[in-house]
C-alpha positions as CSV (number, residue, x, y, z in Angstrom):
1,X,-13.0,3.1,0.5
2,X,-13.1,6.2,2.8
3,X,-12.2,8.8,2.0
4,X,-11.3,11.7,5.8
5,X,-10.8,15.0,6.0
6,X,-9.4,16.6,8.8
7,X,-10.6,20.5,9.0
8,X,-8.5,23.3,10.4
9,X,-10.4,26.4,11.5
10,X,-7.9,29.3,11.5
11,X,-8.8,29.8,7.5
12,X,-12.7,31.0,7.9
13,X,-14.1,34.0,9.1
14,X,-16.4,33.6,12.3
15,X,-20.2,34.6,12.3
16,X,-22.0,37.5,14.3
17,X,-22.7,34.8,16.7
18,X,-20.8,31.2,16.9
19,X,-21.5,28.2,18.3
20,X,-20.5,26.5,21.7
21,X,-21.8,24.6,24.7
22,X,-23.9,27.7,26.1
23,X,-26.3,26.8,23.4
24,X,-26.4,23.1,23.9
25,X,-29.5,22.4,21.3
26,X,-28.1,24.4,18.4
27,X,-24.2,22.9,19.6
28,X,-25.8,19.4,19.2
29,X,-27.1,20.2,15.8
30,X,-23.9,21.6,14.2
31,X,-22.1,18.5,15.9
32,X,-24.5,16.2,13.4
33,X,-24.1,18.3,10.4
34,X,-20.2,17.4,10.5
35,X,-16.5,18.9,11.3
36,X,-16.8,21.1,8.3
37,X,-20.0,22.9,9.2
38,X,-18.5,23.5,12.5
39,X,-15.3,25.2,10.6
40,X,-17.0,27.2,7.8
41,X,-19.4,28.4,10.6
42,X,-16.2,30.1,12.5
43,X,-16.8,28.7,16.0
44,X,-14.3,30.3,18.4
45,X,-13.7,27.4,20.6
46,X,-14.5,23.6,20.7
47,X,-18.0,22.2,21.3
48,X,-17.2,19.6,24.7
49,X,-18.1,16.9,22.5
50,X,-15.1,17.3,20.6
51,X,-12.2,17.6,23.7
52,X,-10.5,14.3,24.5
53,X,-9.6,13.8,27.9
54,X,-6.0,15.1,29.0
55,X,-4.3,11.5,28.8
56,X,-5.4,10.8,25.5
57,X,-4.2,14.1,23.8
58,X,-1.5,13.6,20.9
59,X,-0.1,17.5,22.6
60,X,0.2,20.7,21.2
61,X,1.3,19.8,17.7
62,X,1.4,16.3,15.7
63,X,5.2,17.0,15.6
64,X,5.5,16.2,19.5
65,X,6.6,13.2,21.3
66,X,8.7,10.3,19.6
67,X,9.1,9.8,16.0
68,X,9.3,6.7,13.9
69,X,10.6,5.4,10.6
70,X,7.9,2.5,9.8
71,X,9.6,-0.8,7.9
72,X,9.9,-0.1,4.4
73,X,9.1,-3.1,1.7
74,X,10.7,-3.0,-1.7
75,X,7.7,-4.6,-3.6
76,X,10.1,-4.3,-6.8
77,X,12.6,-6.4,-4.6
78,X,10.1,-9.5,-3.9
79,X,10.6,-9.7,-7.8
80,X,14.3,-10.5,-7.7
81,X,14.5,-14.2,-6.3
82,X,17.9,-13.9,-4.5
83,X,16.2,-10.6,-2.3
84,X,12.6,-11.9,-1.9
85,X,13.4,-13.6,1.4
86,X,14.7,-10.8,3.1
87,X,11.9,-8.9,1.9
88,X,9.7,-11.1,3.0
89,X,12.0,-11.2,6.4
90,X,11.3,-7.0,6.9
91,X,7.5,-7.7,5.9
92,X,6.9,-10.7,8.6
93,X,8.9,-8.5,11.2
94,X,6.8,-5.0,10.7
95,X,4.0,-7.6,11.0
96,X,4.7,-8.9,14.0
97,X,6.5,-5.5,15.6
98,X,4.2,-2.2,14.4
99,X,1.2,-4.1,12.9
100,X,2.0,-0.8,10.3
101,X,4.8,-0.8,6.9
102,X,5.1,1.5,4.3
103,X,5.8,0.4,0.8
104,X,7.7,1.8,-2.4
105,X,7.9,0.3,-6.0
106,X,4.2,-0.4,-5.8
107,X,3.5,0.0,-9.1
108,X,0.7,3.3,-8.7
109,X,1.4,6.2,-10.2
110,X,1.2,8.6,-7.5
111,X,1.4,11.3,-9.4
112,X,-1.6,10.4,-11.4
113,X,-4.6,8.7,-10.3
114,X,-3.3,8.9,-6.7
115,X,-3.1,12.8,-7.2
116,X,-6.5,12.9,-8.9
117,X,-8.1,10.9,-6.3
118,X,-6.6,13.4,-3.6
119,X,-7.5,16.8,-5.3
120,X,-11.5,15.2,-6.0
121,X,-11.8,14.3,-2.3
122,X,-10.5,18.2,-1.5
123,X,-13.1,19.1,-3.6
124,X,-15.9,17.0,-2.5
125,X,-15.3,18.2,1.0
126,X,-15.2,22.2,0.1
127,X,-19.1,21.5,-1.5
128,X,-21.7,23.2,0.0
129,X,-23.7,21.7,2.9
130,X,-26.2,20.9,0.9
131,X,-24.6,18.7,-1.3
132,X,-22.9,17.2,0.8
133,X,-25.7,16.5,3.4
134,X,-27.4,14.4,0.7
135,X,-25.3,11.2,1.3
136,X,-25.6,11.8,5.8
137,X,-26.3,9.0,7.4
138,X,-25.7,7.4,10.5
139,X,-26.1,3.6,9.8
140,X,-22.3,2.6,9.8
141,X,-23.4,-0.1,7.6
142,X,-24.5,2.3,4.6
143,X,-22.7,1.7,1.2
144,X,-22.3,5.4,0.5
145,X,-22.4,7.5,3.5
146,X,-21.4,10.9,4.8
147,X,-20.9,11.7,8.5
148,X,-18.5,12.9,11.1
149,X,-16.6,11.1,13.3
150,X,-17.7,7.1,13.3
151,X,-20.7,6.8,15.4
152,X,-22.1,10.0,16.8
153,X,-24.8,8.4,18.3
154,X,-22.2,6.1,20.6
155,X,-18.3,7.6,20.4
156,X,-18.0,9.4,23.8
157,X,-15.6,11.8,22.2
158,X,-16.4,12.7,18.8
159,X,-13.3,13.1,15.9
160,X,-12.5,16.2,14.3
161,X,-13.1,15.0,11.1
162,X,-15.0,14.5,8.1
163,X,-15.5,11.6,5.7
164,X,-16.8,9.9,2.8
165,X,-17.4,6.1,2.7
166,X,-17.9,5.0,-1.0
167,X,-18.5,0.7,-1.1
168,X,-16.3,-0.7,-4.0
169,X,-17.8,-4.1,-4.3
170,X,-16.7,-5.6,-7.5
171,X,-18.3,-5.4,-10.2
172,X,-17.7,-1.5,-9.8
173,X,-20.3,-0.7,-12.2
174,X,-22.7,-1.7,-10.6
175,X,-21.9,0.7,-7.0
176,X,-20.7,3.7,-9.1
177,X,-24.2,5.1,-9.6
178,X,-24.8,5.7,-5.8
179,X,-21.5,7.7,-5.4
180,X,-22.0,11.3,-5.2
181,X,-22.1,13.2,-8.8
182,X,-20.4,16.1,-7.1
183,X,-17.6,17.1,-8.0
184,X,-18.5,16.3,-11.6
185,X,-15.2,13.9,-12.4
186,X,-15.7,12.2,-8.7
187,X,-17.3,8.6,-9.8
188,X,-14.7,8.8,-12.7
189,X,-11.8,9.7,-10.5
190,X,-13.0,7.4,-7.6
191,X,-13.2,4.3,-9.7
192,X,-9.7,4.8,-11.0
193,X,-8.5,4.4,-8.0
194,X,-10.5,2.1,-6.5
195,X,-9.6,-0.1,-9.3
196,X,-5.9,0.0,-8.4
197,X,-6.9,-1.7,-5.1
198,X,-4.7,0.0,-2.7
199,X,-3.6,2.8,-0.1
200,X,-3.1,5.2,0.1
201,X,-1.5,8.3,2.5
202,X,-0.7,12.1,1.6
203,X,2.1,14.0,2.7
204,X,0.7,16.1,5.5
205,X,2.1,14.2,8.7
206,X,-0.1,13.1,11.6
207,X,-0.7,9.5,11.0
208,X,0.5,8.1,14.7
209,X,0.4,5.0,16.0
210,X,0.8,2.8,19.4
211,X,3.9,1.2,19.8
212,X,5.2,-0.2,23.4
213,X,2.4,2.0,25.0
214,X,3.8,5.2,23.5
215,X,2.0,6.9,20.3
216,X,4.6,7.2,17.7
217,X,4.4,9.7,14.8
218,X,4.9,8.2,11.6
219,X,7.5,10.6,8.9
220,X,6.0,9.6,5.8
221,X,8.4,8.4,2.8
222,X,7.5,10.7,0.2
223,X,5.3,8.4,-3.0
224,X,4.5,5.3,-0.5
225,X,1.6,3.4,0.7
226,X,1.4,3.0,4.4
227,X,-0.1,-0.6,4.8
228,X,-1.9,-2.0,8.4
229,X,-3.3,-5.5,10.0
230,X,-6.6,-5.1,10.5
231,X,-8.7,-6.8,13.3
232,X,-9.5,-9.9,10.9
233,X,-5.8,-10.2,10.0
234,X,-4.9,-10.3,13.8
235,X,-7.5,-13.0,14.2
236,X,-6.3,-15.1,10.8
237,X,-2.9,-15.1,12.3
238,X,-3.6,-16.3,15.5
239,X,-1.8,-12.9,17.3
240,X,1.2,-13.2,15.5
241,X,0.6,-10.2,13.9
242,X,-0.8,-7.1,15.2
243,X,-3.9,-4.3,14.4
244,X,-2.3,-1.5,16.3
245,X,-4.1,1.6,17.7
246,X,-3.6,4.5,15.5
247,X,-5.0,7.7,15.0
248,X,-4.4,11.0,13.3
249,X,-3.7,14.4,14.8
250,X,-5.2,17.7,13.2
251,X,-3.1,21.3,13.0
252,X,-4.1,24.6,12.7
253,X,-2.2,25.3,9.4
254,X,-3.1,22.5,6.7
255,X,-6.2,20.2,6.2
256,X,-5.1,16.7,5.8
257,X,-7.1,14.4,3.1
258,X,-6.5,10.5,3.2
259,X,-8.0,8.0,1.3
260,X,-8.4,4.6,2.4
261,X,-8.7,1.3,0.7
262,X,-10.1,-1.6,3.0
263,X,-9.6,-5.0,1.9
264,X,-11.7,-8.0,3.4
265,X,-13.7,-11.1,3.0
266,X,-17.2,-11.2,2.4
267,X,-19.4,-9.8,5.0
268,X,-20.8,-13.7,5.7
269,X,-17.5,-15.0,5.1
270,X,-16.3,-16.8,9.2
271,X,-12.5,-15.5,9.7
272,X,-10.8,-17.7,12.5
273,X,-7.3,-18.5,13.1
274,X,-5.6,-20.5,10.2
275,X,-5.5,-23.9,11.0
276,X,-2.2,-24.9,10.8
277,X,-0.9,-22.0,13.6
278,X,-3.3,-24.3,15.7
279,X,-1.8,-28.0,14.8
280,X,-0.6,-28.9,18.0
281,X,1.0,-31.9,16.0
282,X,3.0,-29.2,14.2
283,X,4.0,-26.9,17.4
284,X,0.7,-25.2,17.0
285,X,-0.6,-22.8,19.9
286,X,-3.7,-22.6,21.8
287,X,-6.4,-21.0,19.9
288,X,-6.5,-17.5,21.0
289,X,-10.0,-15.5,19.2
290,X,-13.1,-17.0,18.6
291,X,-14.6,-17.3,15.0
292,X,-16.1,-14.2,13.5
293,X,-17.1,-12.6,10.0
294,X,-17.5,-9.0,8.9
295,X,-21.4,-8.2,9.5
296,X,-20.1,-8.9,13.4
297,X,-17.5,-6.5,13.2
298,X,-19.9,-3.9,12.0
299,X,-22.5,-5.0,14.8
300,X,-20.1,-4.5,16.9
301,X,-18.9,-0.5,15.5
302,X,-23.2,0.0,15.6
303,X,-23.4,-0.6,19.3
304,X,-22.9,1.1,22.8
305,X,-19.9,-1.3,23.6
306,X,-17.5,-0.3,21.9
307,X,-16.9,2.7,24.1
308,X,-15.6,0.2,27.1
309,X,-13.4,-2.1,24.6
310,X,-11.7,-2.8,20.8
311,X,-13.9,-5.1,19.2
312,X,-10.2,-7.6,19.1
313,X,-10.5,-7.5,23.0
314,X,-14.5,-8.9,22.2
315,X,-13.5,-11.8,20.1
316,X,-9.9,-12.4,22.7
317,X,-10.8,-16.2,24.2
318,X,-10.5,-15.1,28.3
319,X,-7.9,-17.7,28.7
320,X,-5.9,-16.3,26.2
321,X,-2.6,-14.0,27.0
322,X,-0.5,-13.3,23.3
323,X,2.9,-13.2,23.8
324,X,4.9,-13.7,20.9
């Protein structure tokens, strides 16, 4: 589960001196302390770090460009057996079309442990430095781990964020006592949620994703779960479905907290395309990735190369070409 916070800087008062590129030591040392630091120290413009080049910029606010309405599944309707197929129609569809859905009926009380999980995760990241410098670390492979961005040492442009990475191996008694114990009702909180096994995203907007080379902002359906294929999924299925590019935009105005619930296999557990999508008996396809498990993917994250390519594109056979 992570936990991000996305920092806006136009609520803090700036310092007798603040912090930019002039002073490239002490600029490199805020940018390691986190997103947060950067905002409650009251810095006046960006550290270069932090600028994305022109072409990648969402533009001036997360409410330009084109707007979409993500597929919305009825779980409550896959319970009624004269509906369930065309649920499971619209589900297969925003598989194979956005790689993104959003769902309703879900069954979580977003107004309970949802909410509570939100307002602790505010909370956590209005601590003081100090507390929350006690879980930095930069191994990406860290059960509990604070940090900005993903991989400072590697990411040629680092996020404006924050975030907190709590691992929710089962049992969960067993991980709890390495959360943080700060706020007070955060392990509490955290496991509730984390025992309802799902995702979840607030109501600020800025969740976008790629769609027919465009990035699409996503209007969020007030008390649903937005749901996405993840690399492994995309590899299990052959390319049938997609792990879409997506990212979130900050504004000036609002913070934006999300919590995240990832789902996988094992970390030694070999995901490859199921084996009947490749029974050529059958109509089966050529096999388009190579094998791979978990503890690859986080290799992968660790090193220098994913600045030059997705880690999908590393695992792509070279004869392959997915059209579906």
């Amino acid at each position: 589960m992570a936990i991000v916070g996305l920092s806006n800087a136009g609520d803090r008062l700036p310092p007798k001196r603040a912090v930019g590129d002039d002073d490239e030591a002490a600029a490199a040392d805020y940018r390691l302390k986190g997103v947060r630091h950067l905002s409650d120290a009251g810095i006046t413009r960006l550290p270069g770090k932090y600028v994305l080049p022109a072409s990648d910029r969402p533009g001036r606010s997360v409410s330009a460009g084109t707007r979409v309405k993500l597929p919305v599944v009825d779980l409550g309707r896959l319970r009624v057996p004269s509906e369930r197929a065309a649920v499971l129609k619209t589900l297969e569809a925003a598989c194979r079309e956005f790689g993104f859905f959003q769902v309703v009926n879900h069954g979580v009380d977003v107004d309970g442990a949802a909410a509570r999980m939100l307002d602790v995760a505010a909370r956590f990241f209005e601590l003081p430095f100090q507390e929350r410098a006690r879980y930095m670390s930069a191994d990406v492979r860290a059960p509990v781990r604070y940090g900005t961005s993903f991989n400072q040492a590697n990411d040629a442009v680092l996020c404006w964020r924050d975030f907190l990475k709590l691992s929710c191996a089962p049992p969960l008694r067993d991980v709890v006592p390495s959360w943080p114990d700060s706020p007070a009702d955060l392990r509490e909180v955290a496991a509730e949620y984390a025992s309802a096994n799902r995702r979840v995203f607030d109501d600020v907007e800025g969740l976008q994703v790629m769609h027919g080379g465009e990035w699409l902002t996503v209007d969020p359906v007030p008390g649903s779960f937005v749901v996405n294929i993840g690399d492994h999924f995309e590899i299990y299925s052959n390319g049938r479905y997609k792990s879409v590019l997506h990212r979130v935009g900050v504004n000036s105005t609002r913070p934006r907290i999300s919590v995240a619930s990832f789902h996988s296999v094992g970390a030694e557990r070999v995901v490859g395309p199921a084996a009947e999508l490749l029974d050529q008996g059958r109509g089966g396809e050529p096999r388009r990735y190579m094998d791979t498990d978990f503890a690859t993917f986080l290799a992968y994250l660790a090193s220098a190369e994913g600045k030059h390519k997705t880690f999908l594109q590393s695992r792509r056979l070279a004869f392959a070409d997915v059209h579906f």
